[in-house]
Every structure is written in C-alpha cells, then in structure tokens.
Backbone as CSV, one residue per row, in Angstrom:
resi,resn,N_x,N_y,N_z,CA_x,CA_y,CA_z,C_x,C_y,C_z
1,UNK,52.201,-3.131,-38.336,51.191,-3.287,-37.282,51.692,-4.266,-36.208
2,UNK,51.526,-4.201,-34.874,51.626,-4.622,-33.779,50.675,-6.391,-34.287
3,UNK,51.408,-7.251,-33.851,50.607,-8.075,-34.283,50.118,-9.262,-33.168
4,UNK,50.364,-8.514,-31.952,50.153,-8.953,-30.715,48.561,-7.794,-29.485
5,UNK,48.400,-8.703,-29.177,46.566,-7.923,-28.335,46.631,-8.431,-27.115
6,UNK,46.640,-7.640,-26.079,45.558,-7.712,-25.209,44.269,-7.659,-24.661
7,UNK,43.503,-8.507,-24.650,42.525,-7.990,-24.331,41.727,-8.134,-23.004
8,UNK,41.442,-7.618,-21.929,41.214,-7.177,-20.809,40.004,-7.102,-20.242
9,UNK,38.761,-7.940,-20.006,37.335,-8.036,-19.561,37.335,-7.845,-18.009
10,UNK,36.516,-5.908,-18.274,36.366,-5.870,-17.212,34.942,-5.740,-16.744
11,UNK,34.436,-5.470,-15.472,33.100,-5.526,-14.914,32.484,-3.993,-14.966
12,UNK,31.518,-3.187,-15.419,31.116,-1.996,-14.704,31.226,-2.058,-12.817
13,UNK,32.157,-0.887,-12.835,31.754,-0.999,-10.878,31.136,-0.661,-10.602
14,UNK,29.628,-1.057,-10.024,28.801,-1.094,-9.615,28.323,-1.384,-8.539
15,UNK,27.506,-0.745,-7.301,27.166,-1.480,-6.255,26.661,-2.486,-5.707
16,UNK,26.814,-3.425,-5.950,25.694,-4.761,-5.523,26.226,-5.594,-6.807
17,UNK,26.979,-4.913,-7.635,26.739,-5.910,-9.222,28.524,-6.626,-9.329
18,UNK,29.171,-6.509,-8.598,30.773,-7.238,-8.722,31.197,-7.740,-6.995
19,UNK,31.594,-8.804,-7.400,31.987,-9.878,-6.143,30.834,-10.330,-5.576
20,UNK,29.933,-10.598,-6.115,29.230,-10.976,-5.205,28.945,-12.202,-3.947
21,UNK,29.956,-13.103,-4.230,30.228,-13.781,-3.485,30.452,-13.330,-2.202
22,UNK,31.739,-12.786,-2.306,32.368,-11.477,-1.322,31.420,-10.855,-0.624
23,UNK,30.947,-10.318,-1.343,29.964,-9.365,-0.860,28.816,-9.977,0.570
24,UNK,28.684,-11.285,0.232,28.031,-12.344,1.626,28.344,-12.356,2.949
25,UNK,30.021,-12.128,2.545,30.567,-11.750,3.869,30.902,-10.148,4.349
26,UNK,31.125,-9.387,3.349,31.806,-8.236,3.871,30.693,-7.214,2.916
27,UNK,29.880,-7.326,2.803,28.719,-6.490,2.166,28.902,-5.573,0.945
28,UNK,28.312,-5.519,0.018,28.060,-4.519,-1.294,29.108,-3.804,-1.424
29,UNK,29.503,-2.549,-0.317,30.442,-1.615,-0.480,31.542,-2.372,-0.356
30,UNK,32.008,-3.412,0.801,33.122,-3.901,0.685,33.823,-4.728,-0.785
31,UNK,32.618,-5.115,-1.027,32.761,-5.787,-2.272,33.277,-4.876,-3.014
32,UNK,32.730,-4.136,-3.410,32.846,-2.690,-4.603,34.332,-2.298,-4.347
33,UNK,35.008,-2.190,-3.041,36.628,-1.466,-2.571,37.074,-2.443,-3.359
34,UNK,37.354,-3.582,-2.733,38.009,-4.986,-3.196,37.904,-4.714,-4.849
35,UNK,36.948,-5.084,-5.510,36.962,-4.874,-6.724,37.837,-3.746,-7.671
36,UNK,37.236,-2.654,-7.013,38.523,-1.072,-7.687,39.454,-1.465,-7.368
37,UNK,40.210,-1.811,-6.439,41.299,-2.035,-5.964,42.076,-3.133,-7.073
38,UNK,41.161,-4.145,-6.917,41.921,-5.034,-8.492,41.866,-5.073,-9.523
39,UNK,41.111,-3.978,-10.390,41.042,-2.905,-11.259,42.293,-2.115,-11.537
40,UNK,42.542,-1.744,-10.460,43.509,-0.909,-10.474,45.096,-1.834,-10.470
41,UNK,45.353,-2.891,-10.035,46.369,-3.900,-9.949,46.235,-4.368,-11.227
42,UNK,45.040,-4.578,-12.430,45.029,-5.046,-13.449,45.923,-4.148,-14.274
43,UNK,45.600,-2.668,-14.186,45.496,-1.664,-14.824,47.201,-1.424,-14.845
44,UNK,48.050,-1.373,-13.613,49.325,-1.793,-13.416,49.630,-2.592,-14.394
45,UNK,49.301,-3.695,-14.334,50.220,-4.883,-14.615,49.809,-4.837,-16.338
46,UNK,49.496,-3.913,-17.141,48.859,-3.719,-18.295,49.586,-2.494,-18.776
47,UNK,49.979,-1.883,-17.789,50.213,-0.305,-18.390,51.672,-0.293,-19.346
48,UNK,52.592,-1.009,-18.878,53.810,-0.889,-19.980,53.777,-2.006,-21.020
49,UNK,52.881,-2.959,-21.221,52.621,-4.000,-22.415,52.642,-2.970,-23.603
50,UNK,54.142,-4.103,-24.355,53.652,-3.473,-25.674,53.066,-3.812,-26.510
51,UNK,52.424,-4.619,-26.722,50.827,-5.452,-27.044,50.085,-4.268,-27.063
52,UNK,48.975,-4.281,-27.830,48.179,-3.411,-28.035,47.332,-3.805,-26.947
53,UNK,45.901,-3.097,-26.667,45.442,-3.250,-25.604,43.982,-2.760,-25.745
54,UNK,42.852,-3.570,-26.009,41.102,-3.683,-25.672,40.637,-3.731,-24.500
55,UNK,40.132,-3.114,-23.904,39.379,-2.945,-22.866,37.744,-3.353,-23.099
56,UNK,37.373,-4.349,-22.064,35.849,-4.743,-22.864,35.259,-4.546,-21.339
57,UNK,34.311,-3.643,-21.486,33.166,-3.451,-20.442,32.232,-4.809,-20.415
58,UNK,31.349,-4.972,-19.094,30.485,-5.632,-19.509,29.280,-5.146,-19.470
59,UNK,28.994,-4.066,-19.710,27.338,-3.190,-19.796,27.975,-2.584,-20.665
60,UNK,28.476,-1.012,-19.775,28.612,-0.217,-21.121,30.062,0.825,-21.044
61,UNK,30.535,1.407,-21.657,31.972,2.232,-21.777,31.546,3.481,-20.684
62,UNK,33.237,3.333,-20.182,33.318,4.357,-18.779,34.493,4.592,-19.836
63,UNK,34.238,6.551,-20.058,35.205,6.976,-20.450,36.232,7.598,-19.678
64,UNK,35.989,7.454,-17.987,37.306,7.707,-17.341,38.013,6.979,-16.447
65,UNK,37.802,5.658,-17.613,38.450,4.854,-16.996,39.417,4.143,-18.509
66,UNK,40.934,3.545,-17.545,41.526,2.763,-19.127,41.805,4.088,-19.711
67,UNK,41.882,5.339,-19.733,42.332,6.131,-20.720,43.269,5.537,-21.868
68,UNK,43.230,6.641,-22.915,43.768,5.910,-24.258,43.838,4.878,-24.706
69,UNK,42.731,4.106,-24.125,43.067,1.962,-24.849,41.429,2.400,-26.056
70,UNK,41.554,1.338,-26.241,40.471,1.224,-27.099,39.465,0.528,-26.464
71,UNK,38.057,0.780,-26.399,37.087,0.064,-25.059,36.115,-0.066,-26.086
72,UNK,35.134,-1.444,-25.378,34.320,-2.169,-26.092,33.372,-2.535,-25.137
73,UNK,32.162,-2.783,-25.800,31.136,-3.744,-24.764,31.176,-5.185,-24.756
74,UNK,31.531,-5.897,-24.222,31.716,-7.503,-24.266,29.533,-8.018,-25.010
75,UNK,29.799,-8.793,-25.711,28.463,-9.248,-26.357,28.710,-11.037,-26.615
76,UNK,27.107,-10.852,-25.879,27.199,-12.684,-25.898,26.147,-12.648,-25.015
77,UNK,25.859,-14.162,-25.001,25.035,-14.729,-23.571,25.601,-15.374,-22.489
78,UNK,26.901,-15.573,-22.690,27.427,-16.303,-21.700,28.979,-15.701,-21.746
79,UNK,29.412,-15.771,-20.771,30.660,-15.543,-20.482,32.021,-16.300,-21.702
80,UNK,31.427,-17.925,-22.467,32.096,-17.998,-23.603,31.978,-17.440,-24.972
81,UNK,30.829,-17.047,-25.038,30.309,-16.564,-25.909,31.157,-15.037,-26.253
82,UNK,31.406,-14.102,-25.355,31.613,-13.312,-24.899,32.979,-13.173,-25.404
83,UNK,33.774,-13.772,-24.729,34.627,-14.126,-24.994,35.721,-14.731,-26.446
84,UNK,34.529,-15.182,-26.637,34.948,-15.988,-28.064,34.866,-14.634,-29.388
85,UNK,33.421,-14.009,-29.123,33.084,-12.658,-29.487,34.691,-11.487,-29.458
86,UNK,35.032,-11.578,-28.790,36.117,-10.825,-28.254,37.595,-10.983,-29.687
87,UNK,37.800,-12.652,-29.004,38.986,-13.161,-29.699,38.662,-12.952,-31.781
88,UNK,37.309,-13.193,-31.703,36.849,-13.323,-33.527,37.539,-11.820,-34.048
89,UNK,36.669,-10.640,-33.046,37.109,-9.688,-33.276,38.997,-9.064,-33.876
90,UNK,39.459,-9.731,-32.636,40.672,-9.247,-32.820,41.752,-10.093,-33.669
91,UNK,41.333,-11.411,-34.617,41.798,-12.147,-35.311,41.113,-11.562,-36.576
92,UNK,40.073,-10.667,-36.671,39.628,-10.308,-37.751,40.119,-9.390,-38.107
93,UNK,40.714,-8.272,-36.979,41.735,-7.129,-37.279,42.636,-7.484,-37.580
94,UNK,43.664,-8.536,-37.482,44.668,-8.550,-38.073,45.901,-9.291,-37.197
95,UNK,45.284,-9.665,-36.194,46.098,-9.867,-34.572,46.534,-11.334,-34.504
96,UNK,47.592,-11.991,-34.743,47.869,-13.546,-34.655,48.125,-13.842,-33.522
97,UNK,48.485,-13.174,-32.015,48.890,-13.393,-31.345,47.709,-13.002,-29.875
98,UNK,46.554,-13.196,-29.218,45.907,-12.691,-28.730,45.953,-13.266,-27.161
99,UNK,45.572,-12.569,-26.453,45.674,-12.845,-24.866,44.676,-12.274,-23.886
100,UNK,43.827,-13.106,-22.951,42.771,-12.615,-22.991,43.031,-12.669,-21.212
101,UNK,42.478,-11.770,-20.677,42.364,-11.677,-19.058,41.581,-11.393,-18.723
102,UNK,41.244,-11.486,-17.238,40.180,-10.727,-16.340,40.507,-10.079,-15.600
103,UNK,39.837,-9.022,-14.570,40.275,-8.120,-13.902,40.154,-8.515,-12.162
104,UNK,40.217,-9.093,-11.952,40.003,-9.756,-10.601,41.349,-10.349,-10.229
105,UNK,42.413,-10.542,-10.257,44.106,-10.763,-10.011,44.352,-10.431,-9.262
106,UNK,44.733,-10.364,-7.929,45.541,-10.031,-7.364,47.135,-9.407,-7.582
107,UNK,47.756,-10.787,-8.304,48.927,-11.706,-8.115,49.272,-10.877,-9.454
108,UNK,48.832,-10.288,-10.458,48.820,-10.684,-11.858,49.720,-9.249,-12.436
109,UNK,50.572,-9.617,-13.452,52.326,-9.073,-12.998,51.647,-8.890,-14.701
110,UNK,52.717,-7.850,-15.249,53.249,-7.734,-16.836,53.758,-8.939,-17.189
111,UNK,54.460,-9.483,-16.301,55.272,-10.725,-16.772,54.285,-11.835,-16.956
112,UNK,53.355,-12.410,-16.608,52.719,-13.681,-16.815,52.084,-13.120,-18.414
113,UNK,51.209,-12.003,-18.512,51.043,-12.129,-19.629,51.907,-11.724,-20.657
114,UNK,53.153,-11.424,-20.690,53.995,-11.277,-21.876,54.152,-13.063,-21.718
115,UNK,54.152,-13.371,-20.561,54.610,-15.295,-20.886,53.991,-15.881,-22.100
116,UNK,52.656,-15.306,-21.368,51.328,-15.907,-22.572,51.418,-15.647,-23.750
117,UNK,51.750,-14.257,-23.907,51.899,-14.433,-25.714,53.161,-14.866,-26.271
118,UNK,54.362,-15.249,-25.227,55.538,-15.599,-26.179,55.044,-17.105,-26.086
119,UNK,54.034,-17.503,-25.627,53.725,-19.513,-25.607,53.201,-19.094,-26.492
120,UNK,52.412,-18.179,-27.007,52.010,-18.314,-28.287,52.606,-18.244,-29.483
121,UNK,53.893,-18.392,-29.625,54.798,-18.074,-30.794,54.950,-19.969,-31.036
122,UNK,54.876,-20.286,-30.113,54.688,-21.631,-30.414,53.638,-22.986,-29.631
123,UNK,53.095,-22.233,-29.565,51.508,-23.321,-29.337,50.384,-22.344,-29.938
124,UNK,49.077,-23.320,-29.861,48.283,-22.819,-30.499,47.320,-21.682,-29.332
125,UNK,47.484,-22.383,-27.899,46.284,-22.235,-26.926,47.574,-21.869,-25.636
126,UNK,47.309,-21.133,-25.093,47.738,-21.376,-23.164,46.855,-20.646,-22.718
127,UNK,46.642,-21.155,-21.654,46.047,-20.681,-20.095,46.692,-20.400,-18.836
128,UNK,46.162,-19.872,-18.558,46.730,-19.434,-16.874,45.876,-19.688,-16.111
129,UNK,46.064,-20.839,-15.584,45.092,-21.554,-14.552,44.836,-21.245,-13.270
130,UNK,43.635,-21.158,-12.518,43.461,-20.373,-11.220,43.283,-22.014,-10.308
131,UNK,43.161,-21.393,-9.088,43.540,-22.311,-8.094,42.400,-23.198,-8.063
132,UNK,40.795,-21.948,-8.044,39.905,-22.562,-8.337,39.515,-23.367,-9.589
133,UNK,40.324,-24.193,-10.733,39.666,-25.115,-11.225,39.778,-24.358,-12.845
134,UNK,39.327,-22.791,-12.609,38.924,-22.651,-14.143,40.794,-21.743,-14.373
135,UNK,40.454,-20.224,-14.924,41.343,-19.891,-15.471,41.043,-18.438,-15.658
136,UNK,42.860,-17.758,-15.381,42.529,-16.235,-15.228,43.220,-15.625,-16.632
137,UNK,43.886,-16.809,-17.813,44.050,-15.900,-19.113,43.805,-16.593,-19.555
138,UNK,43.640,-16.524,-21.086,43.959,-17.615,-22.011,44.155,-16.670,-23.387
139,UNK,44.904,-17.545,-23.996,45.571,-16.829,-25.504,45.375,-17.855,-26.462
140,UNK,45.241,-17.637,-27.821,45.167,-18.495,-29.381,45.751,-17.320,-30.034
141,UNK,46.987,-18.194,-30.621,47.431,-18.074,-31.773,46.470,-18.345,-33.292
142,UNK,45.641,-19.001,-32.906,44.769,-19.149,-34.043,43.138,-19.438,-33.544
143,UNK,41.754,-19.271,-34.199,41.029,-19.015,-33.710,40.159,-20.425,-33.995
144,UNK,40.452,-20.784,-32.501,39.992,-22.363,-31.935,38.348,-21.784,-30.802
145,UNK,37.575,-21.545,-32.214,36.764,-21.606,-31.101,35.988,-22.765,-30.067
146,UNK,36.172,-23.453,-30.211,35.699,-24.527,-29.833,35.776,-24.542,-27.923
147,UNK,36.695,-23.911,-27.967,37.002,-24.290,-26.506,35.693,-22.851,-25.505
148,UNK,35.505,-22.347,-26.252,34.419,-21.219,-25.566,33.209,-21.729,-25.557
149,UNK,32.891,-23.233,-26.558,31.248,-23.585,-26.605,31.309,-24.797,-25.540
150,UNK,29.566,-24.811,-25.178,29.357,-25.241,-24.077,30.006,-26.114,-22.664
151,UNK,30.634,-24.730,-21.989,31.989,-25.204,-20.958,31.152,-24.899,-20.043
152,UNK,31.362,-25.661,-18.839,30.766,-25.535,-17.275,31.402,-24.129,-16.525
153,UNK,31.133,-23.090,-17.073,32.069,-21.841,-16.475,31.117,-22.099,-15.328
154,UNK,32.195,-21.300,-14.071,32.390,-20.999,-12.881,32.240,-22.226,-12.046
155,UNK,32.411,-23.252,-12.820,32.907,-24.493,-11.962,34.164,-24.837,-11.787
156,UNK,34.803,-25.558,-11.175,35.737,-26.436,-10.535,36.495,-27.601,-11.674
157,UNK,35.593,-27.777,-12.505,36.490,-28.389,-13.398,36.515,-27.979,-15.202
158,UNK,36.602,-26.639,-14.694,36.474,-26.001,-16.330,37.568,-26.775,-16.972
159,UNK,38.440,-25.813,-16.344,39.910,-25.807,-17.391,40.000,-27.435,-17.461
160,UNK,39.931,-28.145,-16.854,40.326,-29.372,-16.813,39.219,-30.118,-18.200
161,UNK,38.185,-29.910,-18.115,37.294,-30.438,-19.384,37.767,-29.920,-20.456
162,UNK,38.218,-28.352,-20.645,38.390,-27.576,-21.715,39.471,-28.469,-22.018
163,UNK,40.430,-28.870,-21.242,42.512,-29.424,-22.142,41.779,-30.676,-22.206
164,UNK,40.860,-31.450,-21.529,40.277,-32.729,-22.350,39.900,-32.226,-23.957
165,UNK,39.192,-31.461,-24.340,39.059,-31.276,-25.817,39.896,-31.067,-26.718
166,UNK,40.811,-30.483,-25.595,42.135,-29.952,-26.376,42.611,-30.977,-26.976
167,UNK,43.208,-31.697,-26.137,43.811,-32.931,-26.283,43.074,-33.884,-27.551
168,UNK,41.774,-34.301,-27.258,41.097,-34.933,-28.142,41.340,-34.340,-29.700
169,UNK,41.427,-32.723,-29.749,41.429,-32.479,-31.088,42.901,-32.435,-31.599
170,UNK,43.799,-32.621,-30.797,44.937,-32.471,-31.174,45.751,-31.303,-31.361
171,UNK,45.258,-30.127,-30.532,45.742,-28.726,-30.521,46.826,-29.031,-29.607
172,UNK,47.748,-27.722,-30.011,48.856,-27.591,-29.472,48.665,-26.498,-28.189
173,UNK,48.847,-26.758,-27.186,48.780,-25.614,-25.582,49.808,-25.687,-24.452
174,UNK,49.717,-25.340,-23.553,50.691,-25.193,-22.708,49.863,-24.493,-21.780
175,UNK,50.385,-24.033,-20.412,49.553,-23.557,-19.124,51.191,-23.062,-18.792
176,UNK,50.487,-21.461,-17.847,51.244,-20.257,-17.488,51.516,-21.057,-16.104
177,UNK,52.044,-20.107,-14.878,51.967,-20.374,-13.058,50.541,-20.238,-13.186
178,UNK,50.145,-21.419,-11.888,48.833,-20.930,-10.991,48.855,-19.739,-10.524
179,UNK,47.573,-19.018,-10.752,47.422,-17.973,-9.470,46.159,-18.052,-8.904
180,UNK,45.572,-17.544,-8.232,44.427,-17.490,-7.502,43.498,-16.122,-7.229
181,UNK,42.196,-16.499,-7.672,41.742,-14.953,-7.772,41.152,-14.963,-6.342
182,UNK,40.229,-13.720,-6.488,39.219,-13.485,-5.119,38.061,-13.776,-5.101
183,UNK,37.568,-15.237,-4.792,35.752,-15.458,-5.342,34.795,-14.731,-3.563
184,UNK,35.896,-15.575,-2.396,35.495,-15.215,-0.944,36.051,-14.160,-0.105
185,UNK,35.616,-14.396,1.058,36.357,-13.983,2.098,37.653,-14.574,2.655
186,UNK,38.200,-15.878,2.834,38.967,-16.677,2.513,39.831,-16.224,1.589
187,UNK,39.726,-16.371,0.410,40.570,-16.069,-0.843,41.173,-14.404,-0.125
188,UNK,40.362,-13.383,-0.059,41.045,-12.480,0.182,41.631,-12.033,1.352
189,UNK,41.301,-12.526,2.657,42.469,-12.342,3.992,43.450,-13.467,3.506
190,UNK,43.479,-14.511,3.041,44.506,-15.231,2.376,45.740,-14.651,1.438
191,UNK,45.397,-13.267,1.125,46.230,-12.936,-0.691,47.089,-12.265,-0.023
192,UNK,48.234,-11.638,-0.599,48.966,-10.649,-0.171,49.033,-9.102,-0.265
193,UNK,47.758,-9.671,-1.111,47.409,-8.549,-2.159,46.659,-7.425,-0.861
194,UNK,45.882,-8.339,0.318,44.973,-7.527,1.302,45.885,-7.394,2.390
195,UNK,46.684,-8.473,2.748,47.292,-8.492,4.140,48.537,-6.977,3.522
196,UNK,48.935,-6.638,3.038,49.833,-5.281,2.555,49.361,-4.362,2.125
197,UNK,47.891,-4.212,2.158,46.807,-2.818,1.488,46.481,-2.665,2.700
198,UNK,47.130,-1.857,3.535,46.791,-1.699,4.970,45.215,-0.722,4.978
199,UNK,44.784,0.193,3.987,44.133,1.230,3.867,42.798,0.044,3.456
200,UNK,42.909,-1.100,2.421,41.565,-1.390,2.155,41.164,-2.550,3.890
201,UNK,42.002,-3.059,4.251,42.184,-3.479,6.110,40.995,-2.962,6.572
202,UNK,41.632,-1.288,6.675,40.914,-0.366,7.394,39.224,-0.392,6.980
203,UNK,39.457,-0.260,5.474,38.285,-0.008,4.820,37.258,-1.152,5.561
204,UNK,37.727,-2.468,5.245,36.472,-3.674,5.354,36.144,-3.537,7.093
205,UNK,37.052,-3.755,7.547,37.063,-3.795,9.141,36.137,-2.838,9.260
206,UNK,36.406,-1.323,9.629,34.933,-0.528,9.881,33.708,-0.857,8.668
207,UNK,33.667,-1.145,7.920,32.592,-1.785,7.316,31.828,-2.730,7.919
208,UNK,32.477,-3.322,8.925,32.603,-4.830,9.540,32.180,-4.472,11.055
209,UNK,32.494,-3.253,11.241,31.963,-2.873,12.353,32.426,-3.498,13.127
C-alpha cells in the first residue's frame, strides 16, 4: 500500500458561495471564474502525484469533477474540525505520511507538495505558509491533533499561534516556500496567475463593465 495521501479541500462552485471577499469587488460571477480557474491549477498541480489522492467537497460530491480520486464530504463545524476529521480518517486507513491542501493557489506546483511529504519523513508537522498569516498545506506524520483545536482561522496570526504550540509541546516541524493565495482584488491583479490568463482579463473586465 501507498503509504503516502493527499488530501485536497475543495469548495462546491457555487454562485455567491466561493471568494467572497473577491466577489466585493468584481461580483458573484467574477468570483465564481477566479475560483474554477484555481480549481483547475489545483487539479494540475495534483494530477501526476504519486501519493494517493482524497478529494473532500464541502457540501456535497460532484461526480464530474476530480475523476477517478476518491471524494468525500468534509464534516465538522469549523474549518479545524474539518480538517482534523479529514487527517483521523486517513491515519486510520493506514496512511503515515499525510498532506493536506486547499484549492485556492495560484502559485501551487507538484513540487511544493511532494516537498511536504518528504519533510515528513522526518518531522512530525510542516506547513506551507501563506503571505496572509495562516497557511495553504499542512502535513503530520503522526496524528497531532492538537493543532486543529481552537485556532483563530482566517486571521493574520494563525500559523504563527499554531508553531507557538508547537514549540511548547515539543513537536518536531518545519515550513515549505511562502506563497500567497487570492482573498482580494489586490491579491489577484497582483498574481501571475491573472496577469498571464489573458481570457479570465477579458472575463472580469467586461464583467466590470
């Protein structure tokens, strides 16, 4: 058995229900392009891992999407919860090596997460820290839940409280490159990811009227 996982939390695409930040400036539909679009850059940077590979909805399974992975509903009340839910799972199958992402990346290559699971051959924890404060992977070699209960998600100083606990308990971790996701409008005329998608350009701009 493969004794390495990916696992991959993504959003139902939905109108009004992903980016919503985004969406303040460049409205619902724009939001919704942006979003498929880094769906689809996730979906890339996933497709030749030889890591096995979970796909976790967060409502409910789109079967034409992710073909051939194995898809799940993410369960919890909170985004750690969720999460933590996720990792129990796949340490209960059999998986010592686990790696967990989101679908919102721009930047986000095969290579950062094969990084992540070879730090896991020798630490317990890494992350891949985003620009904003929190974090766009994280992997355990062993199942530390601790770091999923009561964390300030979608603040500014997640990750930074979370490696305070770390530290305090004496776990072993390490941190991947920064990258930076898309929370604004900012973040995304900023990425390279938009200024070279000449077609989604087009898209927001007449959106933009």
């Amino acid at each position: 058995m493969n004794k390495e996982l990916v696992i991959v939390f993504v959003k139902n695409i939905k109108l009004g229900k992903v980016k919503t930040r985004l969406a303040k400036t460049i409205g619902n539909q724009g939001a919704f392009d942006v979003y498929t679009e880094l769906v689809g850059v996730t979906e890339k940077a996933t497709q030749k891992l030889k890591a096995n590979k979970r796909i976790y909805f967060s409502e409910s399974i789109v079967e034409n999407q992710w073909n051939s992975h194995q898809k799940f509903v993410q369960e919890g009340a909170d985004l750690g919860e969720r999460m933590k839910n996720a990792f129990i799972k796949g340490f209960k199958d059999g998986y010592n090596r686990i790696v967990l992402i989101g679908s919102d990346l721009p930047d986000i290559t095969a290579n950062h997460i094969n990084k992540g699971l070879e730090a896991l051959t020798q630490h317990d924890i890494v992350f891949g820290p985003a620009e904003d404060g929190g974090y766009y992977l994280v992997g355990l070699s062993k199942a530390h839940n601790f770091i999923f209960n009561n964390k300030p998600w979608s603040q500014t100083h997640l990750l930074q409280e979370t490696l305070n606990e770390i530290k305090e308990k004496q776990v072993t971790f390490t941190t991947l490159d920064t990258l930076n996701d898309i929370d604004n409008f900012e973040d995304l005329i900023a990425s390279e990811f938009y200024k070279t998608n000449i077609e989604l350009q087009k898209k927001i701009k007449q959106l933009q009227g």
